[in-house]
Backbone as ProteinMPNN parsed JSONL, in Angstrom:
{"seq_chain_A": "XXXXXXXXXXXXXXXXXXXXXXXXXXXXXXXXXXXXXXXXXXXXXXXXXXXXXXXXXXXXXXXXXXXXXXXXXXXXXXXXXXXXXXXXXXXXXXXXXXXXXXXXXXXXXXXXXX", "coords_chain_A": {"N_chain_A": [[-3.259, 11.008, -7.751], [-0.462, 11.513, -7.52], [1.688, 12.941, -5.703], [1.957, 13.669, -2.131], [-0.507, 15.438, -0.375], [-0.799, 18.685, 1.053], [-1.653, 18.373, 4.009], [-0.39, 15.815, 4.792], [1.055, 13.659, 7.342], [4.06, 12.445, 8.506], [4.632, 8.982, 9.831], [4.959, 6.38, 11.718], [5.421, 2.652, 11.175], [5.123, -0.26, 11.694], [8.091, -2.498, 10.783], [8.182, -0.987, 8.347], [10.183, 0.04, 5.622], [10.547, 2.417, 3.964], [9.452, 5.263, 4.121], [6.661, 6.379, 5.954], [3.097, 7.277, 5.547], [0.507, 9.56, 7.035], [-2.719, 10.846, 5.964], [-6.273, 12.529, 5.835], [-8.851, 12.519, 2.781], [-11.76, 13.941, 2.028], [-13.063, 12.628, 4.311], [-11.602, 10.391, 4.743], [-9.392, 8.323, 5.942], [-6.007, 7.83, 4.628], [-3.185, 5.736, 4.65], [0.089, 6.297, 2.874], [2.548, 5.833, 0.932], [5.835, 5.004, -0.482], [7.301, 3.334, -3.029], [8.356, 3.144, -5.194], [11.441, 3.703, -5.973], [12.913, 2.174, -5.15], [14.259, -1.338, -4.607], [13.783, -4.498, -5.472], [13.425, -6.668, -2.139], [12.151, -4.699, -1.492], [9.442, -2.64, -1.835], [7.43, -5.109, -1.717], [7.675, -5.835, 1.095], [7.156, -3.059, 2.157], [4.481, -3.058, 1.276], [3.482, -4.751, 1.933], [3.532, -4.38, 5.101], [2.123, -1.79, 5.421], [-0.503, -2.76, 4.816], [-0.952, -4.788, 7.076], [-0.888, -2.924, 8.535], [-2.925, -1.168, 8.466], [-6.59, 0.177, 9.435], [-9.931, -0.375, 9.758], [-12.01, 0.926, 7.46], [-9.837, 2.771, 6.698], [-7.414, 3.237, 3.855], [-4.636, 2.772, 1.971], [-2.43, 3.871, 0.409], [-0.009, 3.047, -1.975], [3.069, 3.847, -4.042], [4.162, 2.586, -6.768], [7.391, 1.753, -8.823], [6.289, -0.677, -10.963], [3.088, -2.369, -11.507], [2.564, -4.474, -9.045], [2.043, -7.34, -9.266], [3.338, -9.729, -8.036], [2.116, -9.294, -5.342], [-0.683, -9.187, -5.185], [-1.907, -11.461, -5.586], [-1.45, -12.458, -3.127], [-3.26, -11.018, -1.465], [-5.683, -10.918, -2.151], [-7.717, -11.946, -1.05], [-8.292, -10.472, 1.357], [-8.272, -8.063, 0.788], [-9.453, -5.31, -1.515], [-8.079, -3.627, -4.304], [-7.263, -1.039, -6.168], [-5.651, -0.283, -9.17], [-3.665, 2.139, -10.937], [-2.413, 3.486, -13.309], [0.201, 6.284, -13.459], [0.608, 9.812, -14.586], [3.223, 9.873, -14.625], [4.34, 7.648, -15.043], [4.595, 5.853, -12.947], [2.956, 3.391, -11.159], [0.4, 4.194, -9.16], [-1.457, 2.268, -6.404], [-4.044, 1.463, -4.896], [-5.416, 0.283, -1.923], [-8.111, -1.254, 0.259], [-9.529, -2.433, 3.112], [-11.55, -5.414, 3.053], [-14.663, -6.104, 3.254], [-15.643, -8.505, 4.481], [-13.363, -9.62, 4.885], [-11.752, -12.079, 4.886], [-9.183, -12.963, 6.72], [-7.136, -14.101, 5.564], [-4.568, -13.276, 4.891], [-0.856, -14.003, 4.689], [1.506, -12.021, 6.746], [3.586, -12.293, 7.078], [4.515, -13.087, 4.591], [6.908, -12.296, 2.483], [7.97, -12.69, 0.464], [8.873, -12.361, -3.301], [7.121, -12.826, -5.967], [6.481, -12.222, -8.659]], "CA_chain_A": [[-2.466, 11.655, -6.731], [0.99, 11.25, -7.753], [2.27, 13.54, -4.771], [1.357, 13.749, -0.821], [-1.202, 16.486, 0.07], [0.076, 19.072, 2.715], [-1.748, 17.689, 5.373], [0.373, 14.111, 4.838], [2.347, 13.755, 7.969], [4.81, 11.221, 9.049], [3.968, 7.944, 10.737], [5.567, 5.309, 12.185], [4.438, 1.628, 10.904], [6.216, -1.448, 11.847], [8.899, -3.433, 9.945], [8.457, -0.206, 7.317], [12.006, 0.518, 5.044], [10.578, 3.593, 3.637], [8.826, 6.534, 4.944], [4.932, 6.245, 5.357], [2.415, 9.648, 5.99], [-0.944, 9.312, 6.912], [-3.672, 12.204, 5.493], [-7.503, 12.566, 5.582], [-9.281, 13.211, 2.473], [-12.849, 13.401, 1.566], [-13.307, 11.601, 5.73], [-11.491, 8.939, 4.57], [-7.804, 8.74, 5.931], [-5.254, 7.739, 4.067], [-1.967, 5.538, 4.503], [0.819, 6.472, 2.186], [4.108, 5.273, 0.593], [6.336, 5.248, -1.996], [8.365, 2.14, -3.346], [9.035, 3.769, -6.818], [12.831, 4.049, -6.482], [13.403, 1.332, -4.408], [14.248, -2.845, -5.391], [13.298, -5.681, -4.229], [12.334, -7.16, -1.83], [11.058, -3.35, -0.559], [8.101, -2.912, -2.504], [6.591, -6.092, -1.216], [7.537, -5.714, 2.497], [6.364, -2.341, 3.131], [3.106, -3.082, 1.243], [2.754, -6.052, 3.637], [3.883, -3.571, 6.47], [0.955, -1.031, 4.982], [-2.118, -3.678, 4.828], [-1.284, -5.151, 8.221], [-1.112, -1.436, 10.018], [-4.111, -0.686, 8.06], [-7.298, -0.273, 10.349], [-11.018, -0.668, 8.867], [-12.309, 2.292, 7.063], [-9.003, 3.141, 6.086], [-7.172, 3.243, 2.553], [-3.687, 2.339, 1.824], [-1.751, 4.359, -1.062], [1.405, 2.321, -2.928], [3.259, 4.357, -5.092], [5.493, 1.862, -6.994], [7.434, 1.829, -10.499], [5.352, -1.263, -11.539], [2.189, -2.87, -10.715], [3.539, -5.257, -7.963], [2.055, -8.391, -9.539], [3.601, -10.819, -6.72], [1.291, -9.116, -4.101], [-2.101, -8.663, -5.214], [-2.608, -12.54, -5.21], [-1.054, -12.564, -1.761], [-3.825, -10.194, -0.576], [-6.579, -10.242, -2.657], [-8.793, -12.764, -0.056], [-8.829, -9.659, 2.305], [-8.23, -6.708, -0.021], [-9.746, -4.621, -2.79], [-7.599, -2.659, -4.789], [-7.359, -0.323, -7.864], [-4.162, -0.051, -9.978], [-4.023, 3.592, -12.171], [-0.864, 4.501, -13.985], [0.188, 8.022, -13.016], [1.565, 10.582, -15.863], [4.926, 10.316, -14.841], [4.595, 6.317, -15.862], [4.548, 5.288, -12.281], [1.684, 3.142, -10.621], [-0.426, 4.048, -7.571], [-2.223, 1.226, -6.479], [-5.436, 1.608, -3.419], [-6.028, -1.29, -1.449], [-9.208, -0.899, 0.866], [-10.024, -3.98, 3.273], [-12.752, -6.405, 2.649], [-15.901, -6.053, 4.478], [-16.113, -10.041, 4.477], [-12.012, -10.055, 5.018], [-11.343, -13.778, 5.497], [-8.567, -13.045, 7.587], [-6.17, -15.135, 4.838], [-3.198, -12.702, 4.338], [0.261, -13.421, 5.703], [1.65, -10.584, 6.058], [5.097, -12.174, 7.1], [4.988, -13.945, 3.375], [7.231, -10.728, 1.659], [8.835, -12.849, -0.96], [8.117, -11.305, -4.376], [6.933, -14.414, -7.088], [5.637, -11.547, -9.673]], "C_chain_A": [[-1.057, 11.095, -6.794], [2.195, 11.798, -6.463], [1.864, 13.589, -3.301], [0.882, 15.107, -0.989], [-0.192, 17.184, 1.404], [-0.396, 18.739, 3.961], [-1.401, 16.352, 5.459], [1.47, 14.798, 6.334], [2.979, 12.237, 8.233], [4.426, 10.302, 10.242], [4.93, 6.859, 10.626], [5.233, 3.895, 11.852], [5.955, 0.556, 10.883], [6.804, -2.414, 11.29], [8.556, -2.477, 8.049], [10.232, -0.135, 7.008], [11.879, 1.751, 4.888], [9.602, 4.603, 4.339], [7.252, 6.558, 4.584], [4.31, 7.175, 5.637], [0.851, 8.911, 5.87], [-1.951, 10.968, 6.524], [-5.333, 11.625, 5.598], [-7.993, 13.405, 4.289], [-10.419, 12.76, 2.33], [-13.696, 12.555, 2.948], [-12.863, 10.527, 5.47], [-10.15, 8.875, 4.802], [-6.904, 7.362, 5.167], [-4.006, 7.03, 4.935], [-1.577, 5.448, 3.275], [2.341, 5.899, 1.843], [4.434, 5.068, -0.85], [7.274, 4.611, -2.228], [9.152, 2.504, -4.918], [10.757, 3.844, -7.303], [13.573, 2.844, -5.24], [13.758, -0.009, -5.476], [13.755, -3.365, -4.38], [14.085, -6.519, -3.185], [11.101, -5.999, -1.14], [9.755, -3.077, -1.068], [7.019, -3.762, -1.485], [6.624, -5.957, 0.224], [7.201, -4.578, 3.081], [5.012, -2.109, 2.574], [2.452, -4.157, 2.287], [2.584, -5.36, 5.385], [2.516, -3.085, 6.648], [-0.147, -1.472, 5.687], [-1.836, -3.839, 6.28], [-1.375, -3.803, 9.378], [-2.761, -0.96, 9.756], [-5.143, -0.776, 9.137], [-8.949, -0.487, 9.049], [-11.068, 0.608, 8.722], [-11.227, 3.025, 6.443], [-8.079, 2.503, 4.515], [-5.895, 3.411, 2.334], [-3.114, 2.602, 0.553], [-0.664, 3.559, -1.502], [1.609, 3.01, -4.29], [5.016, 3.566, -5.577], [6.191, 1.993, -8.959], [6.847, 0.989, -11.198], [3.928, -1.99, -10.653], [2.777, -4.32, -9.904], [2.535, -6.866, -8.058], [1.878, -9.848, -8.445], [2.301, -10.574, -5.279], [0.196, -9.489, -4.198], [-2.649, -10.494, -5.145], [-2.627, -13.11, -3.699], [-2.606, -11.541, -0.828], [-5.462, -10.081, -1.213], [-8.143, -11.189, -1.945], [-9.512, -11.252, 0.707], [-9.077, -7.703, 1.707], [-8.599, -6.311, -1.076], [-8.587, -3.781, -2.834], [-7.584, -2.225, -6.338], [-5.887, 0.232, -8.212], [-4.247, 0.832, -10.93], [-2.411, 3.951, -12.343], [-0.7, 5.591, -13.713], [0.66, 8.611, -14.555], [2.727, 10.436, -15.883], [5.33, 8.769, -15.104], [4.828, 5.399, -14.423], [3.154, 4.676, -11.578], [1.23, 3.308, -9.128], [-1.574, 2.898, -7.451], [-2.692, 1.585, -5.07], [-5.951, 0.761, -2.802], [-7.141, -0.488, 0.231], [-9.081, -2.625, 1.537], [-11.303, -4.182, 3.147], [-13.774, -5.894, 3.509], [-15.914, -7.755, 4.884], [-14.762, -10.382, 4.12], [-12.05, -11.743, 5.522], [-9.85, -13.878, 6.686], [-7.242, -14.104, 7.242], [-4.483, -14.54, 4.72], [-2.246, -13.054, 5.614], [1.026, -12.923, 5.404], [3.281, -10.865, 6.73], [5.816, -12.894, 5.876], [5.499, -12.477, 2.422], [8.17, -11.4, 0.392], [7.973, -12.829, -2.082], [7.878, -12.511, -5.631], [6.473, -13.241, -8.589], [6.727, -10.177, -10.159]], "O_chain_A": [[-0.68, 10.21, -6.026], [3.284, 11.253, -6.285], [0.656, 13.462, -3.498], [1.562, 15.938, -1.591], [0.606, 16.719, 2.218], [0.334, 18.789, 4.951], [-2.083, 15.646, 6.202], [2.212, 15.776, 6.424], [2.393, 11.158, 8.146], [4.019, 10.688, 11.338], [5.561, 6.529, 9.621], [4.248, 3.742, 12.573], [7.089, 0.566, 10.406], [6.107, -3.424, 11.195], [8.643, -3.02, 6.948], [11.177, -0.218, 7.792], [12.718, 2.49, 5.403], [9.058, 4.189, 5.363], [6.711, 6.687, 3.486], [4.951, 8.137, 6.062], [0.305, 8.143, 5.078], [-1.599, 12.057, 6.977], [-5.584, 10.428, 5.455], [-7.81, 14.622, 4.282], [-10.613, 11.546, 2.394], [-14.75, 11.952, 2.744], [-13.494, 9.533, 5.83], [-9.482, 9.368, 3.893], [-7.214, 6.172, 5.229], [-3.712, 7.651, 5.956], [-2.251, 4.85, 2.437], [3.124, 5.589, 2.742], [3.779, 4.99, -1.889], [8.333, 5.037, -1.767], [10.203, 2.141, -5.446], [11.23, 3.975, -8.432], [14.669, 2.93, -4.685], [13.644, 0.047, -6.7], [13.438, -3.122, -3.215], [15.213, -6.967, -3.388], [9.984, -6.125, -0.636], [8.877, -3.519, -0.326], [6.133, -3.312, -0.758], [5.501, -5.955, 0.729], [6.92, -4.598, 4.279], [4.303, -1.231, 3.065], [1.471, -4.287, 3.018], [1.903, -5.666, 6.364], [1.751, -3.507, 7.516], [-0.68, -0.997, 6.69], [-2.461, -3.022, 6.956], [-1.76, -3.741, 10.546], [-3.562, -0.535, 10.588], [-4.917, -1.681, 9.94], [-8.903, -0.683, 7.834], [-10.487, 1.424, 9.438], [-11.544, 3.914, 5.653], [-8.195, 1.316, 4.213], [-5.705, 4.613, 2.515], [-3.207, 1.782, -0.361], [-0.288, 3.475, -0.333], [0.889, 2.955, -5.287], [6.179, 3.712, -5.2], [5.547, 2.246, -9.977], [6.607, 1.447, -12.315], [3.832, -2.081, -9.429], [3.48, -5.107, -10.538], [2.329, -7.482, -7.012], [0.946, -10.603, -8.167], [1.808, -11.419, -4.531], [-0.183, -10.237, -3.297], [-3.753, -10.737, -4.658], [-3.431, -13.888, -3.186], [-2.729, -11.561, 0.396], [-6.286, -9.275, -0.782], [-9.305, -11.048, -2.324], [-10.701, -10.931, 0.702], [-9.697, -6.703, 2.07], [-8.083, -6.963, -1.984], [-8.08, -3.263, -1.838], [-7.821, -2.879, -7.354], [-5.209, 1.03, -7.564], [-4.899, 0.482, -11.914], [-1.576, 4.519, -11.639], [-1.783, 6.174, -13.688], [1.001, 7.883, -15.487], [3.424, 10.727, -16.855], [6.51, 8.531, -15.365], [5.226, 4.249, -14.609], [2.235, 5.483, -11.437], [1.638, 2.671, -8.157], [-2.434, 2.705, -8.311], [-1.91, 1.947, -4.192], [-7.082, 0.403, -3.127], [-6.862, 0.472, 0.95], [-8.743, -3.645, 0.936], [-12.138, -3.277, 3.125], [-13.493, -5.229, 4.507], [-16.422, -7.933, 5.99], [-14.601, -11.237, 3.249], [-12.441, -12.23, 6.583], [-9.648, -14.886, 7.363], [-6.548, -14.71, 8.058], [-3.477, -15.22, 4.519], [-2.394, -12.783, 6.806], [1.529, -12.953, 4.28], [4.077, -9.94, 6.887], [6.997, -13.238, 5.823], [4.71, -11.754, 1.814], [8.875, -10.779, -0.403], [6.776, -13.118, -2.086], [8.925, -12.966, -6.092], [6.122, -13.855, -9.596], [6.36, -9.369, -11.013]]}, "name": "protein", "num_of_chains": 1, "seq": "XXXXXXXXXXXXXXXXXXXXXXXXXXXXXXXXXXXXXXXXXXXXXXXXXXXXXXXXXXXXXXXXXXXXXXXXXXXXXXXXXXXXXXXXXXXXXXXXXXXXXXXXXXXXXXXXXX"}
């Protein structure tokens, strides 16, 4: 999914830079975003924004120009995710929370080491 579905609408999520959209597919809703044409430090702070708005059951899109490296050790106590190259050479990455979240991420640590 390289693009938002038409039922993506706009959502509000706190200490976001860029524009986030929540959708349901499949019963499974969706937060969205797109760091792809951004720098840093944006990337990293509205995936930190993302995860911490996140609720359970829900699924957290990142559509960035590389795999964001710096994060995934920052998060990977409380988060699964899957990293898939798109066609157009950009990566979407799917972070899901833990069932057996440890409750380790801080999500005001947005500096980028990766």
């Amino acid at each position: 999914m390289s693009t938002l579905p038409n039922n993506a609408v706009e959502t509000t999520v706190e200490g976001a830079t860029v524009p986030f959209y929540t959708f349901e597919e499949n019963g499974v809703t969706y937060l969205y975003f797109d760091t792809s044409k951004t720098g840093h430090p944006e990337p990293m702070v509205n995936a930190m924004a993302g995860l911490k708005a996140l609720k359970d059951g829900q699924k957290l899109i990142m559509i960035n120009h590389k795999a964001p490296m710096g994060l995934l050790p920052k998060v990977e106590a409380d988060f699964d995710y899957e990293i898939k190259e798109l066609p157009s050479g950009l990566f979407q990455i799917t972070f899901s929370k833990k069932s057996d979240a440890k409750g380790a991420t801080d999500f005001n640590d947005t500096a980028c080491n990766g």
